[in-house]
C-alpha positions in Angstrom: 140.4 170.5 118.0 139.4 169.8 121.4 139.8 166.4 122.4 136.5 163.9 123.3 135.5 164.7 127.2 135.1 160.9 128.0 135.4 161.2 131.3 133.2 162.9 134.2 134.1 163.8 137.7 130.8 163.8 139.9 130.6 165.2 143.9 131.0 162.6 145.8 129.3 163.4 149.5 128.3 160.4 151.5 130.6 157.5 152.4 127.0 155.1 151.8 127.2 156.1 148.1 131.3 155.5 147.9 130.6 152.0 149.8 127.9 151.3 147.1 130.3 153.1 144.2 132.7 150.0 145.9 130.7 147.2 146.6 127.6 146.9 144.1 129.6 148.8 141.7 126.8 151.3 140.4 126.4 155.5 140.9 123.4 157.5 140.5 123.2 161.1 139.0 119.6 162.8 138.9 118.2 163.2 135.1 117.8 166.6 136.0 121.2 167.4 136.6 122.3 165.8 133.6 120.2 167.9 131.3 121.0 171.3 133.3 125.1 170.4 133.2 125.9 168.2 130.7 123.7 167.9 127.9 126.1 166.8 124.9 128.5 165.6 127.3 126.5 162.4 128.1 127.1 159.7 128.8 130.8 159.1 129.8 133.0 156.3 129.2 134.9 156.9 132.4 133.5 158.4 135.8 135.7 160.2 138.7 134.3 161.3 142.3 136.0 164.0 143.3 135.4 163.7 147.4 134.1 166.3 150.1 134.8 167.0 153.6 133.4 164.1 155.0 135.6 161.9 153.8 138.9 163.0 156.0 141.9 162.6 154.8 140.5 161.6 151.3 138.6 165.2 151.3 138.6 167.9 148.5 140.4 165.4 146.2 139.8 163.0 143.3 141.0 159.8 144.3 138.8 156.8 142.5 137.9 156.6 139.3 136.0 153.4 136.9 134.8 152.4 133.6 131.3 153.1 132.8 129.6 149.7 131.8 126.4 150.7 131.6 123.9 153.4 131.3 120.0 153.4 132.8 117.4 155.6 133.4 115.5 154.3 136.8 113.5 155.0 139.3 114.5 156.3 143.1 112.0 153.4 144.0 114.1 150.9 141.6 117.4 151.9 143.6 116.1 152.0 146.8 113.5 149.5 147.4 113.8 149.4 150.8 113.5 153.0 151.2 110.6 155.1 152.9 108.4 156.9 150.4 108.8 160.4 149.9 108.8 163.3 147.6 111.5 161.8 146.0 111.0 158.3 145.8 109.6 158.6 141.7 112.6 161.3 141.5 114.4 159.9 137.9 118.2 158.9 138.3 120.9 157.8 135.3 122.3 154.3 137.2 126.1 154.0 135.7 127.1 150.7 136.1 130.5 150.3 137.2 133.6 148.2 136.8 135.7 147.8 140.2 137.2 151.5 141.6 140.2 152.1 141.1 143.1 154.6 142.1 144.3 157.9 140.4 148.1 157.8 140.0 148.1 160.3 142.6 144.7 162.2 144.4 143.9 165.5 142.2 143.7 168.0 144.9 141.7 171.0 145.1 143.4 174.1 146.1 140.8 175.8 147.8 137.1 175.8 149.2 135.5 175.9 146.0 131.9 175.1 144.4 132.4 172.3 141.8 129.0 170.4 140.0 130.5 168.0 137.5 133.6 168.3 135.7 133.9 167.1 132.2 137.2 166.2 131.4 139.9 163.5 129.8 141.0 160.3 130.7 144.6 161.5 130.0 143.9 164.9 131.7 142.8 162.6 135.2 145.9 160.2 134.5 148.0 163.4 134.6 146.6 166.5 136.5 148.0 167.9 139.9 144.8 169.8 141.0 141.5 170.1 140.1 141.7 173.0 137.8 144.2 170.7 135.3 140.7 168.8 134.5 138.9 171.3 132.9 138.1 170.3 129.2 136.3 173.1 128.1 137.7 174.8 125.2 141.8 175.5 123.5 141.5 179.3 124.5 141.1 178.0 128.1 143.6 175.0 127.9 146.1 177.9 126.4 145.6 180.6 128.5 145.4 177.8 131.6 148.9 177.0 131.0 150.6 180.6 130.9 148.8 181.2 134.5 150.5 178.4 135.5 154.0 178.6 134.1 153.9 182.3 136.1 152.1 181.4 139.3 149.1 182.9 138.8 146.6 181.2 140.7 143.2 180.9 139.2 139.9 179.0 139.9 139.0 177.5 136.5 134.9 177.2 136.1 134.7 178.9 139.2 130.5 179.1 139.8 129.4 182.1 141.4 126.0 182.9 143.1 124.4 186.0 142.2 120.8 186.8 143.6 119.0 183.8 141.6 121.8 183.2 138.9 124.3 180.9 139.2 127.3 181.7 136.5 130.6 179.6 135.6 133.6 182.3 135.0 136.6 180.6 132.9 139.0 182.1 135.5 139.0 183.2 138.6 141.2 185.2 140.9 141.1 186.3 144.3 143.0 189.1 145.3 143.4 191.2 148.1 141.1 194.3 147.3 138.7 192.8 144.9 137.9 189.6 142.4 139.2 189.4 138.9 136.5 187.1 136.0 138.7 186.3 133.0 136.8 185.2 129.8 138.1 183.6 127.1 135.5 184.6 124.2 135.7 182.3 120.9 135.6 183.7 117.4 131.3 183.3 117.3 130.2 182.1 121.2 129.4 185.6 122.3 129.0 187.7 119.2 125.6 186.4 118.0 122.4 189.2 118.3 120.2 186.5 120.6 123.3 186.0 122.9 123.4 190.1 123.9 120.5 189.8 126.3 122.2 187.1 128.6 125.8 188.3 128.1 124.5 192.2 129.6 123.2 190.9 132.1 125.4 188.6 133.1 128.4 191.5 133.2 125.8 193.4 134.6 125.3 191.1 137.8 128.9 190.0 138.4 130.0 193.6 138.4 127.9 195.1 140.8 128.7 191.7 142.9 132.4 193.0 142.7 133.8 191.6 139.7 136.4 193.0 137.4 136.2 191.4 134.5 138.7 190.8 130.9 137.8 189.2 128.2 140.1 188.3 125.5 139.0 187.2 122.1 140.9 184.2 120.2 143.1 186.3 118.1 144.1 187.9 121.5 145.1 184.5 123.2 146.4 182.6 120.2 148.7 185.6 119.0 148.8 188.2 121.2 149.5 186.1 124.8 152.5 187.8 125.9 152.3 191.4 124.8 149.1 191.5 125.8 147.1 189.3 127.9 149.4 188.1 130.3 150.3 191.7 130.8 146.5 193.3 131.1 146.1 190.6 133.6 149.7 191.3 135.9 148.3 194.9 135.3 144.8 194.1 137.2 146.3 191.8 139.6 148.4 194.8 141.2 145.9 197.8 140.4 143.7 194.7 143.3 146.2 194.5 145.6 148.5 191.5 144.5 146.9 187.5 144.5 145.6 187.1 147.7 147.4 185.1 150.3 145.6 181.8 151.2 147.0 178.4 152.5 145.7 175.5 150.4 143.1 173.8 151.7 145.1 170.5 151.7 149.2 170.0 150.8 150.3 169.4 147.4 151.4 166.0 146.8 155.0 165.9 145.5 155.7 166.5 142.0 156.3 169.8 139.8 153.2 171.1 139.0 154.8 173.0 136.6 156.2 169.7 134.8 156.2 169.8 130.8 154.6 166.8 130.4 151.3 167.5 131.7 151.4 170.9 130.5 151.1 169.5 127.3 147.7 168.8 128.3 146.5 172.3 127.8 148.7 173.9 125.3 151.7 172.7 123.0 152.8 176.6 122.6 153.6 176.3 126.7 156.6 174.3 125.5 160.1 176.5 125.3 159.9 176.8 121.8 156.1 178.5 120.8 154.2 177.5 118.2 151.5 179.7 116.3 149.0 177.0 115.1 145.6 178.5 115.5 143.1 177.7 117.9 138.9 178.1 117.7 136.4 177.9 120.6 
């Protein structure tokens, strides 16, 4: 079983909101956002900001994290008092109250120029992850097929959100290669094989294929028992029949450390370990 995703990593944009994050110890997220991304996942115990470009040196990294205190619906008007009126000034906002900011053990780094919304994760998987893809907390079948991509340098985007016309879509994995863009689905035992999912799931192939995508999906028998004869394989296959991962310089310099270290891929799968094990895993 999945463990609880206490923790949330939220965009952090503007250096006011870090100095407020800081000094006054509070964060706002829009209700909105909450009920389009997170749903069951609210509220956390523990919030991350993972920070953009503005920030320099601190960019496209999560550095700070803190406990979540507190939890309250409010007004823009009740944050910002002082504000102008505007469109958005009875806009609703969650205020998480915050104890003091503290450090990572070491900045979680994003490998490339990616789109990232929240993340949902662990407080053991921000104590230990490298990059930003080690956060995910979405499902076994992801954890376990996370960890083989790893172990053989295959570099994927995990929750990778794509644009589409109007349609935004996650895909569990994404890689970039040199003649085209590979979607990797891990499909649990009942998530995509109920009659009222069809619709969405057609269309959704339907869209990111004629935007370029290639996509596999593997089922959990497939990844829980069939990894190495057959995944990991149909994958190396479509990597080359694409032209081989394409060649990008991360967007900052891994910090030191393995990232290939057994300890942290315990994280994500305990049959990543020398000696496999066969337990089963569900979506």
């Amino acid at each position: 079983m999945i463990k609880e995703k206490d923790a949330l990593v939220a965009i952090m944009n503007d250096p006011a909101d870090l100095a407020i994050a800081r000094d006054q110890h509070w964060y706002r997220i829009p209700v909105a956002s909450v009920h389009r991304f997170l749903k069951d996942r609210w509220p956390p115990k523990y919030l991350a900001f993972y920070q953009t470009q503005v920030f320099g040196n601190e960019a496209f990294a999560v550095n700070y994290y803190a406990q979540v205190l507190d939890t309250n619906e409010v007004s823009r008007k009740e944050l910002f008092p002082e504000e102008k009126s505007s469109e958005k000034t009875d806009r609703s906002y969650y205020k998480l109250t915050l104890s003091p900011l503290e450090h990572v053990p070491h900045p979680i780094q994003s490998r490339r120029l990616r789109r990232i919304v929240f993340i949902p994760t662990t407080v053991e998987k921000l104590a230990n992850a490298v990059e930003i893809n080690d956060l995910y907390n979405e499902s076994p079948l992801e954890d376990h097929l996370w960890a083989e991509l790893k172990l053989r340098g295959i570099h994927a985007e995990r929750q990778e959100f794509v644009q589409v016309k109007r349609d935004l879509y996650a895909l569990d994995f994404a890689i970039y290669c040199a003649d085209g863009k590979l979607d990797i689905e891990t499909d649990g035992d009942t998530w995509h094989s109920t009659p009222e999912r069809t619709p969405s799931d057609n269309q959704r192939q339907n869209d990111l294929v004629t935007a370029g995508w290639k996509i596999l999906r593997f089922n959990t028998k497939q990844v829980n028992d069939r990894m190495e004869e057959y995944c990991v394989p149909t994958i190396l296959e479509n990597i080359h029949t694409l032209g081989g991962m394409e060649q990008t310089q991360p967007i900052v310099a891994a910090e030191s450390g393995d990232p290939l270290d057994w300890q942290q891929l315990l994280l994500f799968d305990a049959s990543s370990m020398p000696k496999r094990s066969k337990r089963k895993k569900r979506r």
